[in-house]
N, C-alpha and C positions, 0 to 999 in steps of 0.2 A: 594109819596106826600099825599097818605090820612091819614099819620098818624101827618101831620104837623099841623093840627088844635089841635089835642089834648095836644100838650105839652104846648104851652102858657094860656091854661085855667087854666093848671094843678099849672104851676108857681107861678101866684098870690097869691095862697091857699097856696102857700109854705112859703113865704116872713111872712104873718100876723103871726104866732103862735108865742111868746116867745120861746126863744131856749132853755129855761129850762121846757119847755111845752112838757114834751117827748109824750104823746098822741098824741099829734098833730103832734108832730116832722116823729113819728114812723107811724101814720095815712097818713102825706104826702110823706114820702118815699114809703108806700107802694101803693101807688098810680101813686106814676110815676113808680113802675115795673110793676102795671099793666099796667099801657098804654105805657111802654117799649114793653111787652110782647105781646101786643094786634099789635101794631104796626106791631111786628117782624113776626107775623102769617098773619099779613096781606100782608108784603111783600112777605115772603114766599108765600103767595099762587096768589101773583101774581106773582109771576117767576115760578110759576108751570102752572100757565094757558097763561103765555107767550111760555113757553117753548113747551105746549102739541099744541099751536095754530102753532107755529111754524111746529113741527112735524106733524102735520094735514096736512099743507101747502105742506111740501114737498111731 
């Protein structure tokens, strides 16, 4: 869930550029793979601190 605030900010900035605006075009994809990416490590590292809390537990 902490990665759901960032995709809707990112979308906005997606829709404005002209689609022959490759700058921009190429600027706003590369954006949502960071905040793909950013997401993906954030999950991951909460299934690893789920996981290690888990094992703690037991």
């Amino acid at each position: 869930m902490a990665c759901g605030p960032s995709v809707p900010s990112v979308a906005p900035f997606c829709r404005y550029p002209h689609p022959y605006d490759r700058l921009r075009v190429s600027t706003c994809m590369w954006i949502n793979k960071v905040a793909m990416m950013r997401c993906a490590a954030l999950l991951a590292l909460f299934a690893a601190s789920v996981e290690g809390a888990s094992a703690d537990a037991a």
